[in-house]
C-alpha positions, 0 to 999 in steps of 0.5 A: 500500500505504502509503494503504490501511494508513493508511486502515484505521489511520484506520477502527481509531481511532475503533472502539478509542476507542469501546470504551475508553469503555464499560469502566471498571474499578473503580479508576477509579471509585473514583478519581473518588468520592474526589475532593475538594471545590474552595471558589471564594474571592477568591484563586481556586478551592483545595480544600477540605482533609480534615475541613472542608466548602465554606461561603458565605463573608459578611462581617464584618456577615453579607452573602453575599460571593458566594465559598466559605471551607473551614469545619473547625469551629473555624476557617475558611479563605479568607475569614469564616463 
């Protein structure tokens, strides 16, 4: 008895998992486009604070560093414009 009722749990997982997967509600869609953006810099990868944008991040003579900084208009952060 034990065996059979562990056999259909296991047949039950993967149906009730499929299910799941299609239906997302609205609030879970809103969530992921409200996501913000992530600037890779030479410390490491941070977001990107409100009201500023990812940039390429250059050095001091204008060569690309290969990183992002968070540009917000007036200043920047993690690294040169």
């Amino acid at each position: 008895m034990k065996v059979l009722a562990l056999t259909l749990a296991l047949l039950a997982v993967p149906a009730v998992a499929q299910a799941a997967s299609k239906h997302v509600s609205h609030a879970a869609r809103a969530a992921y486009g409200s996501q913000r953006e992530i600037a890779c810099s030479v410390v490491g990868c941070m977001p990107v604070p409100p009201g500023c944008h990812r940039a390429t991040g250059r050095t001091f003579d204008g060569t690309p560093t290969g990183f992002d900084i968070a540009d917000c208009g007036r200043y920047t952060l993690y690294g040169i414009r």
